[in-house]
C-alpha positions as CSV (number, residue, x, y, z in Angstrom):
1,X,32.2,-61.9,-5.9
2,X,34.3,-64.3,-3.7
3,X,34.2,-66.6,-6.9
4,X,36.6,-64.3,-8.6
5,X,39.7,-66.0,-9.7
6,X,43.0,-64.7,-8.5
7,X,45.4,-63.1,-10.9
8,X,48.8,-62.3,-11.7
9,X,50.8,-60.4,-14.3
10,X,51.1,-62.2,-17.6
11,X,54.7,-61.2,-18.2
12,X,57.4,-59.1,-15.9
13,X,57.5,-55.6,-16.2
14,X,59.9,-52.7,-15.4
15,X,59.0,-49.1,-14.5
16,X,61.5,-46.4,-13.4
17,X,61.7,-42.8,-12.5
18,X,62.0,-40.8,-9.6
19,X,60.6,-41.5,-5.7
20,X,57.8,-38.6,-4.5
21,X,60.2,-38.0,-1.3
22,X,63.4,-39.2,-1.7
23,X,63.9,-38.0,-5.6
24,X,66.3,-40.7,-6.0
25,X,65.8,-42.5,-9.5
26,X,64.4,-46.2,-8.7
27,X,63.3,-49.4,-10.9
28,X,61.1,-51.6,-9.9
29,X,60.4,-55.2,-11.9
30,X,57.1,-56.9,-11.3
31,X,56.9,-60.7,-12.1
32,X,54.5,-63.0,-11.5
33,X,54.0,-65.2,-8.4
34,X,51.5,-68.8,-7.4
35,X,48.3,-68.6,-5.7
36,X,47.6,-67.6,-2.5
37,X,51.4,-65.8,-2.0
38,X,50.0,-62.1,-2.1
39,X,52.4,-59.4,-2.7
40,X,55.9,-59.6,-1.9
41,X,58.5,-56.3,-2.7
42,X,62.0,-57.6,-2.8
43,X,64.6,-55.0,-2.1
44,X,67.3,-56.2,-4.6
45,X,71.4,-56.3,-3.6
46,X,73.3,-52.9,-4.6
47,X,76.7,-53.0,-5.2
48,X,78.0,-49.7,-3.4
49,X,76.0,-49.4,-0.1
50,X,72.4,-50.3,1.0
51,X,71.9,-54.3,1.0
52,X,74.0,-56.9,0.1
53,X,71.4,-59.5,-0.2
54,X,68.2,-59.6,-1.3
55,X,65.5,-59.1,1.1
56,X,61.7,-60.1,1.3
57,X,59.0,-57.7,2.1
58,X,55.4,-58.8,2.5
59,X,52.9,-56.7,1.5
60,X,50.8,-56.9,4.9
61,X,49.7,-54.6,7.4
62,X,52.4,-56.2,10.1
63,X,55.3,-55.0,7.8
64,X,54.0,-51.1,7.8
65,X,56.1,-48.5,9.5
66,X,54.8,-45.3,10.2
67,X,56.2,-42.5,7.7
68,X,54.8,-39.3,7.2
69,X,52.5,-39.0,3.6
70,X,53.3,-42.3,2.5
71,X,52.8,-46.2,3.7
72,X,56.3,-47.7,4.1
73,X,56.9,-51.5,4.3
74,X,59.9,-52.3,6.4
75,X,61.8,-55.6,6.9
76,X,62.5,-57.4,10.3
77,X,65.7,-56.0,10.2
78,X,64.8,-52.7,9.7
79,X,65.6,-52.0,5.1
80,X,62.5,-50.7,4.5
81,X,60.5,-49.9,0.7
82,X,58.3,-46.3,0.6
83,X,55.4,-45.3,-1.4
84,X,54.4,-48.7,-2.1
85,X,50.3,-47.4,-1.9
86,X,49.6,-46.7,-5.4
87,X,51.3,-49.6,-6.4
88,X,49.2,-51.2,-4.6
89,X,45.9,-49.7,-5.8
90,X,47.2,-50.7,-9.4
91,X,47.2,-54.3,-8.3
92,X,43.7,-53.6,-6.8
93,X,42.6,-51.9,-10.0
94,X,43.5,-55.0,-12.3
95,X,43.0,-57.8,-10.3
96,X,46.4,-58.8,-9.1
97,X,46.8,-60.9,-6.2
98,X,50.0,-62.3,-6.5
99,X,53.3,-60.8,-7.7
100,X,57.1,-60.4,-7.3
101,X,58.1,-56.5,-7.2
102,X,61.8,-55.9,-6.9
103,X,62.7,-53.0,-6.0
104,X,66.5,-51.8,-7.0
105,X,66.5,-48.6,-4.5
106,X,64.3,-47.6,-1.3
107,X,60.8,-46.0,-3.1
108,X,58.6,-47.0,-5.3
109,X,58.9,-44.6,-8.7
110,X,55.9,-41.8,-8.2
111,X,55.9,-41.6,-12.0
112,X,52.6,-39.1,-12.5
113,X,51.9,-39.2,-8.8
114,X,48.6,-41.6,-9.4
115,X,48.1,-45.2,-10.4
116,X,47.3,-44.5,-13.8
117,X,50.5,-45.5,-15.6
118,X,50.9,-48.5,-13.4
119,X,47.4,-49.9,-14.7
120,X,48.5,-49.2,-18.4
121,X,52.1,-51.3,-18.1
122,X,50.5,-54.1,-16.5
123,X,47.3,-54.3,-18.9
124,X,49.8,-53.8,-21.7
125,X,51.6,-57.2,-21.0
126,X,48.4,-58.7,-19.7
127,X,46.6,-60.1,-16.7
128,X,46.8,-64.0,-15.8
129,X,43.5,-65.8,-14.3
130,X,44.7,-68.2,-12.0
131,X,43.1,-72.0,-10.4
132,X,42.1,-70.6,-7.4
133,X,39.4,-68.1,-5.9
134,X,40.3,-64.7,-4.5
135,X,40.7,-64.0,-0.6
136,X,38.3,-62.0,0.9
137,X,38.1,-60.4,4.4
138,X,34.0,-60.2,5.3
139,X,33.5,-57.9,8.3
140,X,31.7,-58.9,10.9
141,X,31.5,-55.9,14.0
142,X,31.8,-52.8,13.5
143,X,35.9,-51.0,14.2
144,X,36.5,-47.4,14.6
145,X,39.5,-45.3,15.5
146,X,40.5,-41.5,15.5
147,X,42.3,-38.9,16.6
148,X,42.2,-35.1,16.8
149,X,39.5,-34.3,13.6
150,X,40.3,-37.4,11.5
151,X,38.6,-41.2,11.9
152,X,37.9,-43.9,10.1
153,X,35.5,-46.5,10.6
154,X,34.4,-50.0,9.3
155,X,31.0,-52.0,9.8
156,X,29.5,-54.8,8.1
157,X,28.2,-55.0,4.6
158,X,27.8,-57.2,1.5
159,X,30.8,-55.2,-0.5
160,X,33.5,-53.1,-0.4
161,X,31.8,-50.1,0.0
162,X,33.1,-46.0,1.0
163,X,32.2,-42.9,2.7
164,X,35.3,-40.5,2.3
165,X,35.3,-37.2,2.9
166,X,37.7,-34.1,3.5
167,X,38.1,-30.6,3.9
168,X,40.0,-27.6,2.3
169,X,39.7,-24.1,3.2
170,X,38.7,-23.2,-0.3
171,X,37.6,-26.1,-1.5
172,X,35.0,-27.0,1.3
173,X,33.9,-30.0,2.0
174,X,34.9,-33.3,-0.5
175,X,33.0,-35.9,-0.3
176,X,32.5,-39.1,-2.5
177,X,30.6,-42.2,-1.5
178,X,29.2,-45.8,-2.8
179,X,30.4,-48.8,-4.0
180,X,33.8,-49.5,-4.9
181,X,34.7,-52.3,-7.4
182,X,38.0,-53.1,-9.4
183,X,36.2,-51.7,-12.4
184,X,34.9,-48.9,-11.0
185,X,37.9,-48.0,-9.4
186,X,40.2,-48.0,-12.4
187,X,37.5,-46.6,-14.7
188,X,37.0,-43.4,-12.7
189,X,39.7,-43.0,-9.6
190,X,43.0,-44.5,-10.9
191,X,44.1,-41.6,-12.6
192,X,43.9,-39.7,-9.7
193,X,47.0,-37.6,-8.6
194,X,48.3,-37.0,-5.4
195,X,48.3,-33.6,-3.8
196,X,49.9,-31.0,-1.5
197,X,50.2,-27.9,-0.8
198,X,53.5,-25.8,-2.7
199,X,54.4,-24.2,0.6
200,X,54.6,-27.7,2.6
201,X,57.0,-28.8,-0.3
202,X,59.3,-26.0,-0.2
203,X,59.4,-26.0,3.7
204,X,60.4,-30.3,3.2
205,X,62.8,-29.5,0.6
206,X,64.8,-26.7,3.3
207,X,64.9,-28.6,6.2
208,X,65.7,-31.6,4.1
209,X,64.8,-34.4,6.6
210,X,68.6,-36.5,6.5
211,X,66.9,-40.3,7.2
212,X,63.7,-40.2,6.2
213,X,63.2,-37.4,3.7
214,X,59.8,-36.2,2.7
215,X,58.4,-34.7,-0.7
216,X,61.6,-33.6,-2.3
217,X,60.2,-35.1,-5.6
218,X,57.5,-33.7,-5.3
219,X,56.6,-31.3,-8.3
220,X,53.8,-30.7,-10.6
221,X,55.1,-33.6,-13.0
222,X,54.8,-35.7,-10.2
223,X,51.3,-34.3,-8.1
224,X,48.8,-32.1,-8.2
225,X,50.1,-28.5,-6.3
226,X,47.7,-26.3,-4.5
227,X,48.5,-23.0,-3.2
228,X,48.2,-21.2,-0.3
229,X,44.4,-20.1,-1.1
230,X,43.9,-23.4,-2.8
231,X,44.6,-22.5,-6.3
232,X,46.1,-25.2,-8.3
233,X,49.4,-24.5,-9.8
234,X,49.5,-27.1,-12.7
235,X,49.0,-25.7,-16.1
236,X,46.1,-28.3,-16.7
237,X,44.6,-27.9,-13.8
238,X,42.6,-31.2,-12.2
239,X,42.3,-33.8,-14.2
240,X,38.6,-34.3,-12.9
241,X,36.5,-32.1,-10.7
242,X,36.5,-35.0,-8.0
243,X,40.5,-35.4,-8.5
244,X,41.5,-34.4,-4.6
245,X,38.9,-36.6,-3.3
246,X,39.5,-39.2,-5.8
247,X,43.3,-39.4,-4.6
248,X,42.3,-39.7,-1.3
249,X,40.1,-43.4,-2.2
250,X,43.4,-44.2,-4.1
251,X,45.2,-44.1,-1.0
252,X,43.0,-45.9,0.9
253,X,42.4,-48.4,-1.5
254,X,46.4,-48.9,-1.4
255,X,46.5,-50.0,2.4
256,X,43.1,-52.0,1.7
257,X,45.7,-54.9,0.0
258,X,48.2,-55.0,3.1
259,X,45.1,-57.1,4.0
260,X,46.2,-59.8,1.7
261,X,42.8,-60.4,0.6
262,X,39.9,-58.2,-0.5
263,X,38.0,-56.5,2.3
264,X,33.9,-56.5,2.3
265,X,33.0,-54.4,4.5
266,X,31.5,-50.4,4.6
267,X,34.2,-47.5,5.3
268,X,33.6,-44.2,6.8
269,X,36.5,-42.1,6.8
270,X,37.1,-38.4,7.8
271,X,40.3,-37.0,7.0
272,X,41.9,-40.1,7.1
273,X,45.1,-40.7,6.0
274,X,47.7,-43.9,5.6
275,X,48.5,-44.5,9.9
276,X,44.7,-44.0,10.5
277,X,44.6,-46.6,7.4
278,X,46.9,-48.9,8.7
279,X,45.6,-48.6,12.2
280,X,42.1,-50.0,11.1
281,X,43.6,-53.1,9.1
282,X,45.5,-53.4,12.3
283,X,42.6,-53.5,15.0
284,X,40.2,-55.4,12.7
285,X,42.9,-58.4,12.2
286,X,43.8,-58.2,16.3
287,X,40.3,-57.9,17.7
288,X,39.5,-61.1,14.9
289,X,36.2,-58.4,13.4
290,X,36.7,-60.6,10.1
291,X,35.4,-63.8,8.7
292,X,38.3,-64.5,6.1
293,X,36.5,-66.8,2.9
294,X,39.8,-68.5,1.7
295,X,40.7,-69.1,-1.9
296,X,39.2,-72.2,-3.3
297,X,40.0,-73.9,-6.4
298,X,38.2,-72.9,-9.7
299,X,37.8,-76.0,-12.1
């Protein structure tokens, strides 16, 4: 697998639409980028307010500040880009290493609140192979960390592999585990929406949180909506019975490319979500739990 050849988009794209909590319209345009650059967002110049020159982002677990429901990249000098996750998992689902994404605004778009119509606009203009090999990130001790109910672990193994679980009052326990590939990923995950419950959303949109606001785009164009006794509110109801659990392996497979690099390795998580994410990427990096196989070239 580490023979993979990187990639990058074959032409640059646009998408637009809303942010999940700020429900400000935003644009983003992806272009491509070299080998061995990662992800970069670029938070482009805006002529009333907000910055007046561009600034760089990398997409890397150093840059994440912690926001509620969302991972948040935020610049040495404190602009910062939200929702950036199922972006993210996009690039992950088609094989993207490298790429440009400005973003004109603070948020990435939600558009259907899963990485579904990211995957089509980038497989619709195409997917360069690249000279070089992909990064990977093999782990080599086992990391854990938690707090309250929720954990997350990682320990060694061959591949990327998961064991995800959460629970619902109604729902139970969700659970999904095995193997996780590009392919596999975008074949039965991508399309995954994220969720919440309706009375969290209205009590966001009341207090309406002045700096950092939280879900007041979210609606059931945008996510999946769950009731108080965990109906779900959406006329079509879920797009696949494992949709809730589904979302939450979308997530984490988000934060998995702040690594800049693939991880191999075998994930346990417990009601994880994005800080407990980032807080694993974190540790393994500091505590040096990975053997990082650098891109080689591909004649």
């Amino acid at each position: 697998m580490h023979n993979f050849p990187q990639g990058c988009i074959g032409e640059p794209l646009e998408f637009k639409g809303p942010g999940l909590h700020t429900a400000k319209n935003h644009k983003i345009r992806i272009l491509p980028a070299p080998v061995n650059t990662g992800i970069t967002f670029v938070k482009m110049p805006q002529k009333w307010g907000g910055v007046k020159n561009k600034v760089s982002i990398p997409a890397q677990w150093q840059s994440v500040k912690e926001l509620p429901l969302c991972t948040c990249l935020v610049s040495e000098d404190g602009h910062q880009i939200r929702t950036v996750e199922h972006l993210l998992a996009a690039f992950f689902a088609c094989g993207i290493d490298n790429a440009i994404v400005e973003v004109n605004g603070s948020e990435i778009p939600v558009l259907d609140g899963s990485a579904q119509l990211f995957i089509q606009g980038i497989e619709q203009v195409g997917i360069q192979q690249q000279d070089q090999s992909r990064i990977f990130h093999k782990v080599i001790e086992t990391v854990e960390i938690s707090e309250d109910k929720r954990s997350i672990k990682i320990e060694p193994a061959d591949n990327l592999e998961l064991d995800i679980s959460i629970s619902l009052s109604h729902f139970g326990l969700l659970n999904w585990q095995g193997e996780v590939t590009p392919e596999i990923f975008k074949h039965e995950m991508s399309s995954a929406r994220t969720f919440g419950r309706l009375k969290n959303g209205l009590l966001a949109k009341l207090t309406r949180f002045q700096k950092d606001p939280i879900c007041l785009g979210a609606n059931m164009k945008t996510a999946l909506v769950i009731d108080s006794k965990d109906n779900i509110l959406n006329k079509d109801g879920l797009r696949m019975e494992n949709e809730i659990i589904y979302h939450r392996v979308l997530d984490l497979m988000g934060d998995l490319m702040l690594a800049n690099g693939h991880i191999k390795g075998k994930i346990t998580a417990k009601s994880s979500a994005h800080r407990l994410n980032h807080g694993l990427l974190k540790k393994v990096f500091t505590q040096g739990s990975v053997e990082t196989q650098f891109g080689k070239p591909i004649s």
